[in-house]
C-alpha positions in Angstrom: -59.7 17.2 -14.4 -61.4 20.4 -13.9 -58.1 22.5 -13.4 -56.6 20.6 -16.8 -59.7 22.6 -18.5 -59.8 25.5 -16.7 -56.0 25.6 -18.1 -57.1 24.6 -22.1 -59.6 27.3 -21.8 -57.3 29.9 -20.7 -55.1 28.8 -23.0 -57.6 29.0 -25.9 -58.3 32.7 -24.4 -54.4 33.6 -25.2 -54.5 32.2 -28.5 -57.8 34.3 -29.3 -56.2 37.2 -28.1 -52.6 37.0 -29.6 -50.9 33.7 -31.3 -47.3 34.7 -31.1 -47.2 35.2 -27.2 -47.2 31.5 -26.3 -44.3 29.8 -28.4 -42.1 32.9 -27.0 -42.6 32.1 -23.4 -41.7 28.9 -23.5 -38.7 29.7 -25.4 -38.1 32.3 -22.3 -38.4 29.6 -20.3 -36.0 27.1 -22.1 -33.8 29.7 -22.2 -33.6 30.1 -18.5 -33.3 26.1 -17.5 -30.3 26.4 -20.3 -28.4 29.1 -18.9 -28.7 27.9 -15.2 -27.5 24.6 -16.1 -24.6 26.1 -18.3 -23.9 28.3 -15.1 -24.2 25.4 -12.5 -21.5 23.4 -14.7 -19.0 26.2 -15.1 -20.4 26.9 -10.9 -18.9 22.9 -10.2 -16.1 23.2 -12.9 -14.5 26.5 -10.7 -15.1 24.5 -7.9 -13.2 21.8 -9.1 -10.9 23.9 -9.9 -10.3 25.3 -6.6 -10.4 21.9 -4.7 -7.8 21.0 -7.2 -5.0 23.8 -6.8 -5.5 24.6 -3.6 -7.1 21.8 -1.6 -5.6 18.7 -2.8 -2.4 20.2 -4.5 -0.2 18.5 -2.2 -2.0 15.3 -2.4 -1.9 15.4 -6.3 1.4 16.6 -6.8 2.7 13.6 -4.5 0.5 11.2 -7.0 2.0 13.0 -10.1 5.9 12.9 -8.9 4.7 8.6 -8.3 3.7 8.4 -11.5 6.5 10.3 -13.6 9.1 9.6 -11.2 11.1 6.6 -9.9 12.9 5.5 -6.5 16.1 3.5 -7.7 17.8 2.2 -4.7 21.7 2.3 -5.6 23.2 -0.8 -3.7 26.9 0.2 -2.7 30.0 -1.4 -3.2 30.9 -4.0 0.2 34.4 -2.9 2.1 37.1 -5.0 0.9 38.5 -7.3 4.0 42.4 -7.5 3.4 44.6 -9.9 4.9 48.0 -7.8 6.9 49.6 -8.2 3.5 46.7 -6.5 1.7 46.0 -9.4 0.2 42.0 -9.5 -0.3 40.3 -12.2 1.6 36.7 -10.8 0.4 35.6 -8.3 -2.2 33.1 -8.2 -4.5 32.1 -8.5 -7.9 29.5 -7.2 -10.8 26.8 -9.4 -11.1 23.0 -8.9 -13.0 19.7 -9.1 -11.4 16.2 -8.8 -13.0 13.4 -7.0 -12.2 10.2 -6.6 -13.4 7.4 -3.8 -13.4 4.4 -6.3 -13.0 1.6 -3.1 -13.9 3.1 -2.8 -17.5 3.5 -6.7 -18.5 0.5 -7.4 -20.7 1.0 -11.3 -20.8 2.6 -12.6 -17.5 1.8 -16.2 -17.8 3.7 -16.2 -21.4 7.1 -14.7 -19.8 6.8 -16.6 -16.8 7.2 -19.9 -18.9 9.9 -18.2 -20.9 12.3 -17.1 -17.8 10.8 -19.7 -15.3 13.6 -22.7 -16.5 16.5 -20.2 -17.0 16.5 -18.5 -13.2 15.6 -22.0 -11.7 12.2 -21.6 -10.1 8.5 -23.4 -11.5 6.4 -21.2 -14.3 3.8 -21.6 -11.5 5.6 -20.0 -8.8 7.4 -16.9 -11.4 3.9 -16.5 -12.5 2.3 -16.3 -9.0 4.6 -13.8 -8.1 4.4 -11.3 -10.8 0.4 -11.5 -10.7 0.5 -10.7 -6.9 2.4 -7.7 -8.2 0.3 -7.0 -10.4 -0.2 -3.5 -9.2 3.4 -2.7 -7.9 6.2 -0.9 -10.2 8.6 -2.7 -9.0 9.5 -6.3 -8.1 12.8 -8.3 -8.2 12.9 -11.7 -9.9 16.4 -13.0 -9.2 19.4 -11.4 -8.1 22.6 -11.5 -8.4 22.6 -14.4 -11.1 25.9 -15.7 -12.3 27.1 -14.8 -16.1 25.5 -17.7 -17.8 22.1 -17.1 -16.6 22.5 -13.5 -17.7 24.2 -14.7 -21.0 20.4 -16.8 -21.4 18.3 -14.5 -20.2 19.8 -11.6 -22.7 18.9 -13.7 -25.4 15.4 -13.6 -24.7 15.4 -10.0 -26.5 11.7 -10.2 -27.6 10.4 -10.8 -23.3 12.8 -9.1 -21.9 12.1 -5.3 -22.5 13.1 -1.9 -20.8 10.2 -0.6 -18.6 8.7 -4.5 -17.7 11.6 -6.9 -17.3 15.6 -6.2 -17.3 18.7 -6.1 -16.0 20.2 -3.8 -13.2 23.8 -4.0 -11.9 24.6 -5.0 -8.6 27.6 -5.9 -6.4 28.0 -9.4 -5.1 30.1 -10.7 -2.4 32.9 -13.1 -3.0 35.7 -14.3 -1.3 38.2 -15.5 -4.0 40.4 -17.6 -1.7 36.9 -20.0 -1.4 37.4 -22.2 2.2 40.2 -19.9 3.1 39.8 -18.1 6.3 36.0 -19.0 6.0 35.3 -19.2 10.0 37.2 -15.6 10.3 35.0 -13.9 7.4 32.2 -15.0 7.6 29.5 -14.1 4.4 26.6 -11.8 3.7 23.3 -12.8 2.6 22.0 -11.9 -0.6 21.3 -8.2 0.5 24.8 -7.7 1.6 23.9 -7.8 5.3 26.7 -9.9 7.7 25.4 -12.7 8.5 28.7 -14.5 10.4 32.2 -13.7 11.7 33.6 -10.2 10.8 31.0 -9.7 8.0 28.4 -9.7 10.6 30.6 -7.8 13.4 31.9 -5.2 11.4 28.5 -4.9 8.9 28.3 -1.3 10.0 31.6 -0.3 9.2 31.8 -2.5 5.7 28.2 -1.8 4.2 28.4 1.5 3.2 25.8 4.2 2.1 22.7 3.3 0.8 21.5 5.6 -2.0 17.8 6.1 -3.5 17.6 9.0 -6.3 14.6 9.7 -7.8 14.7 9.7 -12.0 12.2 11.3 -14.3 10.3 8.0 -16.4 8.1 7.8 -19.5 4.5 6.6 -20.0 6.3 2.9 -20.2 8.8 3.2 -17.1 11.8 3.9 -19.5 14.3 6.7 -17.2 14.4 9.6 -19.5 16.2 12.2 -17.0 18.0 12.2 -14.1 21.7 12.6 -12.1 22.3 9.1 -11.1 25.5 9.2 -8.5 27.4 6.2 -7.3 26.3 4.7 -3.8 29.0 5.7 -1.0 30.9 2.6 -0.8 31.6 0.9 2.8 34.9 0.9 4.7 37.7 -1.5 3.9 39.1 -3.8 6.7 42.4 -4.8 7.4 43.0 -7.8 9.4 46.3 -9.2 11.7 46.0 -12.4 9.5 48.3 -13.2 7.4 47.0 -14.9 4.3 50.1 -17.3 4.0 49.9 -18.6 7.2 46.6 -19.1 7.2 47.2 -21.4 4.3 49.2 -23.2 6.1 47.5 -24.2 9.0 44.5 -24.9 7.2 46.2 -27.2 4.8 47.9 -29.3 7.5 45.1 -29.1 9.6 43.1 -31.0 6.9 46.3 -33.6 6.7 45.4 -34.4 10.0 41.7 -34.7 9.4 42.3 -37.3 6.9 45.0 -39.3 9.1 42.6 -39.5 12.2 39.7 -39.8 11.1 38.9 -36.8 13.3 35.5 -35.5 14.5 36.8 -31.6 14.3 40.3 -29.8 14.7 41.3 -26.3 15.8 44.2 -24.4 15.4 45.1 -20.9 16.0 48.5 -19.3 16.0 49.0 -15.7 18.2 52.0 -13.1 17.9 52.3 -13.8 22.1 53.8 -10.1 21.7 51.0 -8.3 20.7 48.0 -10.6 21.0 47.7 -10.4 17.3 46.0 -13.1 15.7 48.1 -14.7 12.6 46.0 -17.4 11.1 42.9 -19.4 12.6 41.1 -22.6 11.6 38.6 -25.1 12.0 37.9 -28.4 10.2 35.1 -29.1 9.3 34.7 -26.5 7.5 32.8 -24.9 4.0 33.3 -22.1 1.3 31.4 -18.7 2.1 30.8 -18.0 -1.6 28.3 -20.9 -1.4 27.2 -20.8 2.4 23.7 -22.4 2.0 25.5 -25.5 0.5 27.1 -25.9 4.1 25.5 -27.6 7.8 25.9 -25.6 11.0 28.7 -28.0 11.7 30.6 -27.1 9.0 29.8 -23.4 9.7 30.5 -23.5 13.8 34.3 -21.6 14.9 34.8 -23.8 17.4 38.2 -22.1 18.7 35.9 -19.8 20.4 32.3 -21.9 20.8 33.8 -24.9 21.8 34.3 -25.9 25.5 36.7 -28.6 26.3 38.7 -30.1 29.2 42.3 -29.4 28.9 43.6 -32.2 29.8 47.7 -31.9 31.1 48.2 -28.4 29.0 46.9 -27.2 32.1 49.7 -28.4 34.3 51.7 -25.6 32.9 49.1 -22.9 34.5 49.4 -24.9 37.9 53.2 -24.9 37.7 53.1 -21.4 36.7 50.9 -20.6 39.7 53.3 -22.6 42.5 56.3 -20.8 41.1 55.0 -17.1 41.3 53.4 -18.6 45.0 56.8 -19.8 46.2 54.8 -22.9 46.8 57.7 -25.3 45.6 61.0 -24.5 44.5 62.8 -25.9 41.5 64.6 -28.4 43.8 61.3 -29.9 45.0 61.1 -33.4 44.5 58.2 -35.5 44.5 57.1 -39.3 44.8 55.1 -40.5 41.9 56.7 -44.0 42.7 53.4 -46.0 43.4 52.2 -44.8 39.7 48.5 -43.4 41.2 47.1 -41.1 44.4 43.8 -41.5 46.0 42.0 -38.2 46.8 38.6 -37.8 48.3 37.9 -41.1 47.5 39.1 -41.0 43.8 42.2 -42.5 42.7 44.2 -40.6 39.9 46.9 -42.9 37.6 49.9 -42.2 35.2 50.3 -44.1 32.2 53.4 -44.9 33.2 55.2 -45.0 36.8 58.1 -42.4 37.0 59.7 -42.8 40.5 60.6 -39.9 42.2 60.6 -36.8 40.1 61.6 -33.7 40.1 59.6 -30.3 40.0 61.1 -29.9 36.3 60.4 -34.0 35.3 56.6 -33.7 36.2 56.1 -31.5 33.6 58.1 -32.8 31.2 56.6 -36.2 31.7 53.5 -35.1 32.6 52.7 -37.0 35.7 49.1 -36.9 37.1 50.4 -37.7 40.5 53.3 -35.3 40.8 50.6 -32.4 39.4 48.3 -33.5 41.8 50.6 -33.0 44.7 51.5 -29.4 43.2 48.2 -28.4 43.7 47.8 -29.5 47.3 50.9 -27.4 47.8 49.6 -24.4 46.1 46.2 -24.8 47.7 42.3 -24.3 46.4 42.3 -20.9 47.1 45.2 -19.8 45.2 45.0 -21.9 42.0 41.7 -20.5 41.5 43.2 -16.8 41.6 45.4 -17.7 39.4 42.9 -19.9 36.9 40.8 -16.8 36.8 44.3 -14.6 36.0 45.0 -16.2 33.1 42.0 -15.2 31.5 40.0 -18.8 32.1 36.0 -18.4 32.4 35.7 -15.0 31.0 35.7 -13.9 27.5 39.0 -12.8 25.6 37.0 -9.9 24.2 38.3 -11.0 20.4 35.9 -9.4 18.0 34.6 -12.7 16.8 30.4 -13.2 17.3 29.4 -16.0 19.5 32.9 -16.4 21.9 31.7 -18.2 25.1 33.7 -17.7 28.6 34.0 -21.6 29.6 34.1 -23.0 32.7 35.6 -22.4 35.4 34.0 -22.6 38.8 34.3 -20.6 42.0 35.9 -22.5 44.6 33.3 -22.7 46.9 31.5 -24.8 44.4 34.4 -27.2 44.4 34.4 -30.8 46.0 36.8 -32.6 47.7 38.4 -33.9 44.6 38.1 -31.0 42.3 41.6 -29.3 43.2 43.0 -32.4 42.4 41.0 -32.6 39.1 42.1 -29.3 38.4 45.6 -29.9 38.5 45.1 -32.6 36.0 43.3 -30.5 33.5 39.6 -31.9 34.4 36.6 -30.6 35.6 37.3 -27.0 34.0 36.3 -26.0 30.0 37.8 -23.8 28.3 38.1 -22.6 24.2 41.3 -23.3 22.2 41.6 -19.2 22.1 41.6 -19.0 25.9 44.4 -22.1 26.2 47.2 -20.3 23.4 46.3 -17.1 25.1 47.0 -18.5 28.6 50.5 -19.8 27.1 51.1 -16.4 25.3 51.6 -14.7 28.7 54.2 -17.4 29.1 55.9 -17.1 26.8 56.0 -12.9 26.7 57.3 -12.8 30.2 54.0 -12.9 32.1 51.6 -10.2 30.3 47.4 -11.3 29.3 47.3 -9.6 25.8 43.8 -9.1 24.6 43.6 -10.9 21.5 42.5 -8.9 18.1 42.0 -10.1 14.4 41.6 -6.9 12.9 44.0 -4.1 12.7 42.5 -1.0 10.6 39.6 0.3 9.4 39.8 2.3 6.4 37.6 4.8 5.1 37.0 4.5 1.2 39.5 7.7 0.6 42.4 5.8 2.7 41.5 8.0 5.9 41.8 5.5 9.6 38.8 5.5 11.2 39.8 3.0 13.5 43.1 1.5 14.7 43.6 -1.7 17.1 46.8 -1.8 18.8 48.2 -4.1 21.6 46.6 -4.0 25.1 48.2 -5.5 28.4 45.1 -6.7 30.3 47.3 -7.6 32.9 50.1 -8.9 34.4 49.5 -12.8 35.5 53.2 -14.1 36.8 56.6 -12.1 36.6 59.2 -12.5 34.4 61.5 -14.7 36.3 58.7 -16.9 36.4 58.0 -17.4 33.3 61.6 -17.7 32.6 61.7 -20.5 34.6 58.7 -21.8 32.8 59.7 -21.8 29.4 63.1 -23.6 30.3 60.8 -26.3 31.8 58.5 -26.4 29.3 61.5 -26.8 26.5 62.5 -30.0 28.2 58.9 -31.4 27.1 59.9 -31.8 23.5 63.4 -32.9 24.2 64.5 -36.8 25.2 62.5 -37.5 28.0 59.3 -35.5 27.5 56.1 -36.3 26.0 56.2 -34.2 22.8 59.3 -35.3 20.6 57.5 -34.8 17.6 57.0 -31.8 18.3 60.8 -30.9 18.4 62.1 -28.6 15.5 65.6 -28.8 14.2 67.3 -25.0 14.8 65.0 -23.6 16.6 63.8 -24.3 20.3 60.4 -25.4 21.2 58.5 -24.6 24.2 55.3 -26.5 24.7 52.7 -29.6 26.4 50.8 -31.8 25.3 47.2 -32.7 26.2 45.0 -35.7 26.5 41.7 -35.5 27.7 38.8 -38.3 27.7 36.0 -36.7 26.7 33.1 -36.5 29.7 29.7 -38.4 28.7 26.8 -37.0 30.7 24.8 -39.5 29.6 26.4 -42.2 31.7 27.8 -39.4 34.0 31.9 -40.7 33.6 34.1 -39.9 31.0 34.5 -42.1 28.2 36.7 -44.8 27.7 37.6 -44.4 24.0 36.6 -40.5 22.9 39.7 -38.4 23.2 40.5 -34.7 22.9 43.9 -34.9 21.9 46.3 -31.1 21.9 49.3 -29.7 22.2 50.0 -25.9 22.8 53.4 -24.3 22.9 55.6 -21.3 21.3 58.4 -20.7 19.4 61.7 -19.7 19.1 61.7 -20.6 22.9 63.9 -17.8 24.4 62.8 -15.0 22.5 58.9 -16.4 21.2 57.3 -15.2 17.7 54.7 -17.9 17.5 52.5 -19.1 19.8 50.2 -22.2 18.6 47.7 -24.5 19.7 46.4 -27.2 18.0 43.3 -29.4 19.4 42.0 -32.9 17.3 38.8 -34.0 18.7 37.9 -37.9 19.0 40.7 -38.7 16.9 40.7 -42.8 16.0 44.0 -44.8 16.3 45.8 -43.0 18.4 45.2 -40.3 21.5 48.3 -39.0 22.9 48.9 -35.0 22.3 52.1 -36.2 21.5 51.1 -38.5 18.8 48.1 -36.7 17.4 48.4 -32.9 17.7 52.2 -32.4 18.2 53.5 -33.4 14.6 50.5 -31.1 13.2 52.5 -28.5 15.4 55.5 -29.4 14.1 54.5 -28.8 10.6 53.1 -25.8 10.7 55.8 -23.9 12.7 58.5 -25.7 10.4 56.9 -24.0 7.8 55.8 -20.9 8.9 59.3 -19.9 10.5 60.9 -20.6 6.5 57.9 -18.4 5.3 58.5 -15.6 7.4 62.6 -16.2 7.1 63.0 -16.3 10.5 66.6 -17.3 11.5 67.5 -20.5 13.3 68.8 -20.1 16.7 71.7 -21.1 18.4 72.1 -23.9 20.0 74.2 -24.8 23.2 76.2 -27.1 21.3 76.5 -26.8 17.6 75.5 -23.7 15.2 72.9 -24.0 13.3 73.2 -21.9 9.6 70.4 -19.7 8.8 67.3 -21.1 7.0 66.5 -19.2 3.9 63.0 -18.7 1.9 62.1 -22.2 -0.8 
């Protein structure tokens, strides 16, 4: 209190003395506060300043090119897959998708009900979506719709709007022969990744270059600049297939479907030549355009997933065997007179009793007792050698995802009764790739081609990048032998054998049937009723284009190879050798005139 009127009386003093002086000191001092604050701001402004063009200039500019620029991700154009005939098994085709920038929609629950019914989903779900978004630039909402959705969804001019919602072109896979060839292509998922057979194998080779560019955008997202380039488009394939054949096959394979009431079939056919793989099917089977639509069932290739016993087809790889082993001789006769042999405590039957038989009549009958007494000739030791030869229990190598190696078990691990087994086709599993490859190198003269399905790789300007060509794994049995062979195994589908349906007017047949009951491990015995029912051979028989196999499982009416799978043979060679115009043969006793193309 006293200092407040020491200060009024100084004060007071002043104002005596001179009445101007106060009001211009405070002014003074005003003056001062407002040129230090005036300097302090322009002080923080240059500071500013600096920390913005030099300190976070990178940082800024990076924000700035976000916000006036735009990643678009160019999706490139899927290698074509060409049959051998450069026919196309799968391409592709333009299709729409929509996108939306969720951070420039003003009213997402409004054009969530609007689009929600047209692309299929709930107005809850659309609108879910684009409000997690909310803060991205980018977000797809369907892709790759077909042309009536797009048709709907352009009409909806007033929601959908350059720089929130529209349309951007992208490829889609399709394969325009449908179920054709299905289990050899395989499909893509919605991406244009390989998800099964070659699409997933060769995914690197058919995907191409991915692109991203960056375009110059307006305050609404709308491109206003930019060089936009197409993607670098992926590699085309060609396969060995031929699309005709493959036809074929499939169509008769479905015939037999329907007759047997079958579980599944398989059929491949193989150039025994080259290893080249001509057509390949399974039924059941589904349409890659609409994969989702189809069970793993439907979906499984189960000429190289599938294990099964072989049944008497194998007696040809035991014969095969004792011939190159000088184990028996063509005049080698043997006693299947009693109809069934006990061995290790396990008596084997035929279906019939032969009598005595000759080296030649136990193939072409297929007697389980005269095989069995082959193999005790030949011996454990050596009809493993040669099991393991021919290519059984390993891999082919085919470029197919998903190809097991089978069964096939090292001798030591055998029982008493297993070489006996053996010889009948039991207690070894193989694929129905493995079994026509096996009869392949019979029918070239004794060579184990590798088999192959596709034959170039094309780079999008027409340049090889990679060729397959015929490889000779080795050799399995020598030519006389497989001479001898073929003349046995032609006798199978003549008067006598076990395959006359299989027999082909003009040209010569070499082949066997199989039937094999189908083991249980349940009840730990094979089953009583469950078949797998096959028959394997090649054709024309003295100079062979065409190898085949054909395997039915659990067929109902019938089991017999000879019943079941050999007329399914019979059709599809009858009319493969008319599609490829191959000449009928010569026979001993009559010409035969040429067949010509229908």
């Amino acid at each position: 209190m006293r200092r407040r009127i020491k200060e009024r009386i100084e004060t007071r003093k002043l104002w005596d003395e001179d009445p101007v002086k106060i009001p211009l000191q405070k002014s003074k001092k005003r003056a001062m506060v407002l040129v230090s604050v005036v300097l302090f701001c322009f002080a923080a402004i240059f500071l500013r300043l600096i920390n913005l063009m030099i300190l976070d200039h990178g940082k800024l500019s990076e924000r700035a090119a976000q916000q006036y620029n735009k990643e678009k991700v160019l999706t490139p154009q899927r290698g074509v897959i060409w049959d051998r005939k450069m026919k196309e098994l799968a391409t592709n085709i333009e299709t729409n998708s929509l996108y939306a920038v969720p951070s420039q929609i003003e009213n997402i629950r409004t054009l969530s009900s609007e689009i929600a019914p047209i692309i299929k989903v709930s107005t809850g779900e659309l609108d879910g979506m684009l409000s997690k978004k909310k803060k991205k630039s980018f977000a797809w909402v369907a892709r790759r719709m077909d042309s009536d959705t797009s048709r709907k969804l352009g009409e909806l001019k007033e929601y959908i709007q350059d720089g929130e919602i529209g349309f951007v072109t992208e490829p889609k896979r399709c394969y325009p022969k449908g179920q054709i060839a299905s289990h050899i292509l395989g499909f893509s998922n919605i991406d244009d990744h390989g998800i099964a057979g070659l699409e997933l194998v060769y995914n690197e080779y058919l995907k191409g270059e991915v692109k991203s560019v960056s375009v110059g955008v307006d305050a609404r997202g709308r491109s206003i600049a930019g060089d936009i380039k197409e993607a670098m488009p992926g590699n085309n394939i060609i396969l060995t297939i031929d699309e005709g054949i493959q036809h074929i096959v499939e169509r008769e394979l479905t015939t037999a479907m329907e007759e047997w009431q079958a579980k599944a079939a398989v059929a491949i056919m193989m150039d025994p030549a080259t290893g080249e793989i001509l057509a390949l099917a399974n039924r059941p089977t589904y349409d890659p355009n609409i994969p989702a639509a189809a069970g793993a069932d439907e979906k499984r290739n189960r000429a190289i997933t599938d294990i099964y016993e072989p049944g008497s087809t194998m007696k040809s790889i035991l014969a095969s065997a004792a011939l190159e082993e000088k184990a028996v001789s063509l005049r080698d006769m043997f006693d299947a007179s009693r109809g069934a042999i006990t061995v290790g405590g396990k008596t084997i039957h035929d279906v019939h009793r032969h009598g005595v038989l000759s080296f030649q009549e136990v193939i072409q009958k297929s007697s389980n007792v005269g095989a069995v007494k082959i193999g005790q000739r030949l011996g454990s030791a050596k009809y493993y050698e040669y099991i393991k030869k021919f290519g059984f229990g390993d891999k082919t190598g085919i470029d197919f995802p998903g190809e097991v190696r089978g069964i096939a078990r090292n001798v030591k691990s055998w029982s008493g009764t297993s070489l006996a087994a053996m010889s009948i086709g039991q207690e070894i599993g193989m694929t129905p790739l493995q079994m026509v490859r096996a009869y392949s190198a019979i029918a070239n003269g004794g060579l184990l081609m590798k088999p192959y399905i596709v034959s170039d790789i094309i780079s999008p300007s027409g340049k090889v990048i990679k060729k397959n060509v015929p490889t000779e794994e080795r050799r399995v049995i020598s030519k006389d032998t497989s001479d001898r062979i073929k003349d046995i195994l032609k006798t199978v589908v003549e008067e006598g054998g076990t395959a006359r349906k299989a027999s082909i007017k003009g040209n010569l047949v070499a082949g066997k049937t199989g039937t094999a009951q189908i083991f249980d491990p349940k009840s730990g015995r094979y089953s009583r009723d469950k078949f797998v029912s096959s028959f394997v051979g090649f054709v024309p028989a003295d100079n062979p284009r065409l190898a085949l196999i054909v395997v039915v499982f659990e067929p109902k009416g019938a089991s017999y190879g000879g019943v079941v799978a050999a007329p399914v043979f019979k059709n599809i060679i009858e009319n493969t050798l008319v599609y490829l115009d191959v000449p009928m043969e010569k026979d001993e006793n009559r010409i035969v005139l040429v067949s010509t193309k229908q």
